[in-house]
PLY file of the C-alpha trace (Angstrom):
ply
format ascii 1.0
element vertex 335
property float x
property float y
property float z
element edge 334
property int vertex1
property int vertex2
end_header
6.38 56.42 -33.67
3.90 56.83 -31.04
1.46 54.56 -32.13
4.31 52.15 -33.02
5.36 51.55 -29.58
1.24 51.86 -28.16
1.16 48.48 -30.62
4.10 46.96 -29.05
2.81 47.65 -25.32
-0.11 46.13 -26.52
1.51 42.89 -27.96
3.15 42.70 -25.17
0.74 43.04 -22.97
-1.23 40.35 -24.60
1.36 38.09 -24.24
1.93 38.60 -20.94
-1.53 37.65 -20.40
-1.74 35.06 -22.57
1.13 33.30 -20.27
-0.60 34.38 -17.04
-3.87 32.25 -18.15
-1.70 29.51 -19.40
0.07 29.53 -16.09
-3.43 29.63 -14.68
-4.43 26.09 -16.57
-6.87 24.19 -14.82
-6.90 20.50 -14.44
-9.28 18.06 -13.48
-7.75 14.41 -12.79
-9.67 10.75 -12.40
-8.65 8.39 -9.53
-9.82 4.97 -9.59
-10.66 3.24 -6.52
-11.75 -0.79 -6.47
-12.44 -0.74 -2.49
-16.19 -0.56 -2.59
-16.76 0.64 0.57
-16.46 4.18 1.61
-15.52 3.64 5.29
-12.75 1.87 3.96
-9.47 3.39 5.65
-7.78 4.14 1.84
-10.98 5.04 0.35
-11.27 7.63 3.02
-7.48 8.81 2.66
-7.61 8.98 -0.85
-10.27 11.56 -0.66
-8.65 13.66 1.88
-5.41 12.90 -0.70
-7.57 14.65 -3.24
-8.92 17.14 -1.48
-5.45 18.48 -0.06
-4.02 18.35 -3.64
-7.07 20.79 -4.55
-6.34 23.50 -2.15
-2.59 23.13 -2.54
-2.72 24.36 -6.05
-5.65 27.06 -5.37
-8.05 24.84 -6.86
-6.60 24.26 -10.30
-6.27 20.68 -9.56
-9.28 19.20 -9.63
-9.70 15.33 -8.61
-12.80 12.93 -9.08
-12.38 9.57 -7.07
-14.74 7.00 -8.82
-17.52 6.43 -6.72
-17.75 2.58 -8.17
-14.65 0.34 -9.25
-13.31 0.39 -12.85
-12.19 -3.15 -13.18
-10.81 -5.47 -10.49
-8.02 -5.38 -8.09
-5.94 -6.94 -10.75
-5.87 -5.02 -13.36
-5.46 -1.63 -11.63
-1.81 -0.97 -12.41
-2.67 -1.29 -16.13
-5.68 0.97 -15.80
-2.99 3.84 -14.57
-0.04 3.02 -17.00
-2.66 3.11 -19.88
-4.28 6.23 -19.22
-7.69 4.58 -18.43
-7.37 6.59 -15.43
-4.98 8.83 -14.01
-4.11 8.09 -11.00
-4.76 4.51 -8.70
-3.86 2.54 -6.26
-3.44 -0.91 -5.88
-1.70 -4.08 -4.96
2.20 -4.95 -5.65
1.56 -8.25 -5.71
-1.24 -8.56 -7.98
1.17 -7.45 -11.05
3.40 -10.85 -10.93
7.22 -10.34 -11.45
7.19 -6.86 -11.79
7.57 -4.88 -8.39
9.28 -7.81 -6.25
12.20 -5.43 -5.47
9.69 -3.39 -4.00
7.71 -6.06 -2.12
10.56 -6.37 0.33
8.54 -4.89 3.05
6.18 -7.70 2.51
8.82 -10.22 4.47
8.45 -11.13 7.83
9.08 -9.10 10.70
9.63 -5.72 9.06
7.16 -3.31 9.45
5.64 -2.47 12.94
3.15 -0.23 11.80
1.51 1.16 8.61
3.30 4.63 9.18
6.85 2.99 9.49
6.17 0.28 7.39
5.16 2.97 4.53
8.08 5.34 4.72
10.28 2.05 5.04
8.96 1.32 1.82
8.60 4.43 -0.17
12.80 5.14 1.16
14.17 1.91 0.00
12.47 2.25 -3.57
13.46 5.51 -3.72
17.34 5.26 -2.93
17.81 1.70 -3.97
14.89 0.91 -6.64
14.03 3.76 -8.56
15.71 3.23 -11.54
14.38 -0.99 -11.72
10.92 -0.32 -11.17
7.76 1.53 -11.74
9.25 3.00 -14.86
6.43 2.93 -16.95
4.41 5.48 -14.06
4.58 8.64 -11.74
4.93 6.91 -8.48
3.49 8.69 -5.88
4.04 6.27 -2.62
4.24 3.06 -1.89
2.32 2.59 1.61
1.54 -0.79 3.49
-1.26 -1.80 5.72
-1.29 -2.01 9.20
1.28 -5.78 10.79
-0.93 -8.44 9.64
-1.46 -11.19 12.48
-2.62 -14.90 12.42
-6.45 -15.08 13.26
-7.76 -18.72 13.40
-10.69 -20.48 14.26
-8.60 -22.35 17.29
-5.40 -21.59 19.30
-2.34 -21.33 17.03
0.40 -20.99 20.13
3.20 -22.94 18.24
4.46 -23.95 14.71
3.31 -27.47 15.24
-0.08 -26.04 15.84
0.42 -24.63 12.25
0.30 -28.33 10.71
-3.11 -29.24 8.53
-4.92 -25.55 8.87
-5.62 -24.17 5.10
-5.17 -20.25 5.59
-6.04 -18.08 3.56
-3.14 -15.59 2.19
-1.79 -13.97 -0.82
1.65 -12.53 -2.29
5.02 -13.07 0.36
2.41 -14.92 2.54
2.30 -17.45 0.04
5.83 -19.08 0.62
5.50 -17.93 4.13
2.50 -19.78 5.28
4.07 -23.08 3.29
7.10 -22.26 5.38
5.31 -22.76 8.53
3.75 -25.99 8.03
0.07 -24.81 6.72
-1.17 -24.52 3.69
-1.93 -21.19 1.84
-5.13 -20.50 0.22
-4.92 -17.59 -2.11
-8.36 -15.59 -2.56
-9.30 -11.97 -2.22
-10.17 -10.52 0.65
-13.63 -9.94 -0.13
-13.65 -14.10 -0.10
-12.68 -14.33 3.50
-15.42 -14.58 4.98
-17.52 -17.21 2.96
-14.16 -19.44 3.21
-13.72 -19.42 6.72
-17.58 -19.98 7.31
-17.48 -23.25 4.59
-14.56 -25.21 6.09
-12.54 -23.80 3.12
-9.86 -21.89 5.34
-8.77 -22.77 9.45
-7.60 -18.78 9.27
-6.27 -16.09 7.74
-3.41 -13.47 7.91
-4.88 -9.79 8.17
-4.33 -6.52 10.01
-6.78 -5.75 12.61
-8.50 -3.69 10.64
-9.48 -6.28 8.28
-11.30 -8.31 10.90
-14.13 -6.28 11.22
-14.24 -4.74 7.97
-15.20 -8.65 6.81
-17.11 -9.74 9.40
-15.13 -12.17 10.80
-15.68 -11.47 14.19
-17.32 -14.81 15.13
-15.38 -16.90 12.48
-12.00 -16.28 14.03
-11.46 -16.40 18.15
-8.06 -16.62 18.05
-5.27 -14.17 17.46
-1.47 -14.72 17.17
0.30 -11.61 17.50
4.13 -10.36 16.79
5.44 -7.08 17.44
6.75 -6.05 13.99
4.27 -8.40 11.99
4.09 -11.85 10.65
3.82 -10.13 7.17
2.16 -7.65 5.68
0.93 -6.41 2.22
2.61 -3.44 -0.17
0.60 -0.99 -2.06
1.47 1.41 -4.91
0.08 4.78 -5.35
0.48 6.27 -9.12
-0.28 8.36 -11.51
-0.27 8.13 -15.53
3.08 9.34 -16.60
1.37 11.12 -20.31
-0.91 13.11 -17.28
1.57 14.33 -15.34
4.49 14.99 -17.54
1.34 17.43 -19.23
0.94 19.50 -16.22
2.72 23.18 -16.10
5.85 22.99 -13.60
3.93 24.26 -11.55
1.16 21.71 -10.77
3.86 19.10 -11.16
5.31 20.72 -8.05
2.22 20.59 -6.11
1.98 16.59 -7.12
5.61 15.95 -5.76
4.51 17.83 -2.62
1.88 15.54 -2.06
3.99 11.94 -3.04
7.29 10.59 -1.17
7.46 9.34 2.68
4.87 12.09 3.93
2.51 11.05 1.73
3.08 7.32 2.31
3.04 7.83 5.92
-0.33 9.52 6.06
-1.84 6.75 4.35
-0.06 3.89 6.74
-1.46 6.32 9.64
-5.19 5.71 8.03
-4.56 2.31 8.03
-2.98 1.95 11.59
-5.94 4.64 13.52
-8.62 1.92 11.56
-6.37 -1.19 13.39
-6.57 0.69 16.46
-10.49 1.07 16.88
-10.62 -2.92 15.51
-8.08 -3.84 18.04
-10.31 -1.96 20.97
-13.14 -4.07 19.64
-11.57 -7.23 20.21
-9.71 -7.12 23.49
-12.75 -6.33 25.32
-14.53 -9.29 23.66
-14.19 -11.91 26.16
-14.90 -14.78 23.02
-11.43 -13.44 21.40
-8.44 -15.02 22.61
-5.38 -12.29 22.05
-1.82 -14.39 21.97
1.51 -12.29 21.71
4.03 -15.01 20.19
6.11 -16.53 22.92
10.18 -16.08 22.34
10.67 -19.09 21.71
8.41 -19.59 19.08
9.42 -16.71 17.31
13.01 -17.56 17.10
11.36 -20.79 15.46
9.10 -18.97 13.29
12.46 -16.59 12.32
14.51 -19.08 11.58
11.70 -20.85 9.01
11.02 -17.33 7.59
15.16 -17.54 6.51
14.80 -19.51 3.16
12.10 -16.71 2.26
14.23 -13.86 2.82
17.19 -15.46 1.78
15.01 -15.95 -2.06
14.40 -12.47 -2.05
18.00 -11.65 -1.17
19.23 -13.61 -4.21
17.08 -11.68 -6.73
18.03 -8.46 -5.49
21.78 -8.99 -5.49
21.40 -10.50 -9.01
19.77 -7.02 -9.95
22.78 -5.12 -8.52
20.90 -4.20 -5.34
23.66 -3.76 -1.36
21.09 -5.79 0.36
22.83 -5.40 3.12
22.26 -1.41 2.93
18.41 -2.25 1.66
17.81 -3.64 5.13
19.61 -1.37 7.18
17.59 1.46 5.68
14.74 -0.54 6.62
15.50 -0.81 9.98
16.17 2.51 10.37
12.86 3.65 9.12
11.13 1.46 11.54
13.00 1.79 14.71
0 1
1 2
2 3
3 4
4 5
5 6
6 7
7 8
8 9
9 10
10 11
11 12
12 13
13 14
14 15
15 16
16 17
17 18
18 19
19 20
20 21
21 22
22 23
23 24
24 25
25 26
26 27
27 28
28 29
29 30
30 31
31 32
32 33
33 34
34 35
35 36
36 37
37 38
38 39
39 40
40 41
41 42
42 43
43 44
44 45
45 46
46 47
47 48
48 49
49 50
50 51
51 52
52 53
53 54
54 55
55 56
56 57
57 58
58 59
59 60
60 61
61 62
62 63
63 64
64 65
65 66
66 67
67 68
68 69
69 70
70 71
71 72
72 73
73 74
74 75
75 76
76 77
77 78
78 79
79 80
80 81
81 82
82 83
83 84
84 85
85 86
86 87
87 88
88 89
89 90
90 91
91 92
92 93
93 94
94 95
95 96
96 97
97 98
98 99
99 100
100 101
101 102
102 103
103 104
104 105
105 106
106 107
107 108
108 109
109 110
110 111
111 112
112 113
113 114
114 115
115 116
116 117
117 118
118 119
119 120
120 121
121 122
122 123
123 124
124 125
125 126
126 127
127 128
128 129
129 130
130 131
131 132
132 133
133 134
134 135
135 136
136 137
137 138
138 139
139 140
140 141
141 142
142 143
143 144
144 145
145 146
146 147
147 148
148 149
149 150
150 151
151 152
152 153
153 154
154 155
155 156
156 157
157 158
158 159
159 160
160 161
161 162
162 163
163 164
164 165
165 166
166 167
167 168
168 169
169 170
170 171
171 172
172 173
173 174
174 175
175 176
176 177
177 178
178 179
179 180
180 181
181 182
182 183
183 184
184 185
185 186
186 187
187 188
188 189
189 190
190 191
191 192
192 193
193 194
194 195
195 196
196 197
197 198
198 199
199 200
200 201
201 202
202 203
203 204
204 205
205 206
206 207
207 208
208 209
209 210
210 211
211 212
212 213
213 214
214 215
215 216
216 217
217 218
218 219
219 220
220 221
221 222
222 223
223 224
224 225
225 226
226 227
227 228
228 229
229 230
230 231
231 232
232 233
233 234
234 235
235 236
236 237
237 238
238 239
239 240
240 241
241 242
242 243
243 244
244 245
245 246
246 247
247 248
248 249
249 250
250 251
251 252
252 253
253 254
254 255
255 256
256 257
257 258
258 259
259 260
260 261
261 262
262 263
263 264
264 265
265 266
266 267
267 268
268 269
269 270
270 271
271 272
272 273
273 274
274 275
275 276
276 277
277 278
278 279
279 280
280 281
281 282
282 283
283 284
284 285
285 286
286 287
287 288
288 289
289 290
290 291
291 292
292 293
293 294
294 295
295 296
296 297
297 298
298 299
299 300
300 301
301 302
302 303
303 304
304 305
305 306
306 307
307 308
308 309
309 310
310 311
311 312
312 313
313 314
314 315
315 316
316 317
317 318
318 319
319 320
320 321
321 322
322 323
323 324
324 325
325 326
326 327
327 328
328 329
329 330
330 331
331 332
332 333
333 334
């Protein structure tokens, strides 16, 4: 009898330890990242993303950001929902028709910031998109880069000033710029500065930030400013589904820790301390000419940005969606 129950005990015991070093499972994750410079302002909070995910979960989460892109901007929502990575970044508006519930932080005069314009955008999918998009993924945030302003080779004051300049833009400042009389020029980023020193583009929309990390110092003088942003550009943040659905509850927990507004906000606050230091640059250059829109002028340029909105309003009521309550929560996250 006594040896019977010794060889239970030690089953049991077993057992028990068998589930302690499954509970123990160690992970090691890949995150893509197509920005090829490190002093990038993502590149920079993606690491410290990792890096805090690590010592949440005692170091059983273990996360490699590529040192060199896999693929192109394009293609890096397909790289996550196929497993070719498990978690990345990217563009909203690179994956055509698919997120443009989500891109409504991308319309004019929104988002003030990358911190408000992040949690804006991360709430709103949350209570109002959820179930539309990003079905296919884990999403982890959806963040947004600092306002983007209008930086042109000569003074922009006024829409008519707008007529016959070719800037360069892409996603919701594609109907945008048309809407103001210009012409939109869609490249990537990494273009800019070739364009503007060709003749191809008269300016460009961009957050500070993006000024300097270009080089467009001496290609654009002139700086049209609004307080909560001409525009500015939408981001998702997301893992493979497969990879995290794999994960013991308790990783899983430490990876929903680490997504939602707080999450999104600390990358819009990267973004927005990087705008800060550009700005600084700038407004003690005497060759840069800083403009904050007149009143006037932006009634103007609101009441040209109407059909936009108005498009975007149309496609989210015909998926169900209170705009109405979309916006408010919008402006409550940003006020």
């Amino acid at each position: 009898m006594r040896r019977l129950i010794s060889s239970t005990f030690l089953a049991g015991a077993m057992l028990a330890s068998l589930g302690a070093v499954a509970n123990a499972q160690e992970v090691k994750l890949r995150m893509s990242n197509w920005i090829a410079s490190q002093a990038h302002p993502i590149s920079i909070a993606l690491h410290e993303w990792a890096d805090k995910v690590e010592k949440d979960s005692d170091g059983r989460i273990q996360i490699d950001v590529d040192g060199a892109p896999i693929g192109g901007a394009k293609g890096q929502y397909d790289l996550v929902r196929n497993g070719a990575t498990d978690i990345g970044w990217g563009l909203l508006s690179l994956t055509p028709g698919r997120f443009e519930l989500s891109q409504v932080i991308e319309l004019p005069f929104l988002s003030p910031s990358g911190e408000k314009g992040s949690v804006a955008a991360t709430r709103v999918y949350n209570e109002y998109f959820a179930e539309k998009e990003f079905n296919d993924t884990k999403l982890l945030a959806i963040h947004v880069h600092g306002p983007g302003h209008l930086h042109t080779k000569g003074p922009v004051n006024k829409r008519a000033d707008m007529s016959g300049l070719k800037i360069r833009t892409v996603g919701g400042g594609v109907p945008w710029v048309e809407a103001l009389g210009a012409t939109p020029v869609v490249q990537p980023a990494s273009e800019s500065h070739e364009s503007l020193a060709r003749g191809i583009t008269d300016g460009i929309l961009f957050p500070w930030q993006a000024i300097q990390a270009y080089r467009l110092e001496e290609l654009v003088t002139h700086h049209l400013t609004v307080d909560k942003g001409l525009y500015t550009v939408s981001f998702f943040f997301a893992m493979n589904s497969d990879k995290y659905n794999s994960l013991p509850d308790d990783l899983k927990a430490v990876i929903d820790a680490n997504s939602g507004e707080e999450t999104a906000a600390f990358m819009g606050r990267a973004w927005d301390a990087a705008d800060a230091r550009a700005l600084d640059v700038l407004s003690k250059d005497p060759a840069h000419e800083i403009t904050e829109i007149s009143p006037s002028e932006l009634a103007e340029w609101t009441k040209q940005s109407e059909p936009i909105v108005g498009a975007w309003k149309s496609k989210a009521e015909a998926a169900g969606i209170d705009v109405d309550a979309v916006f408010a929560t919008i402006s409550d996250a940003t006020n």
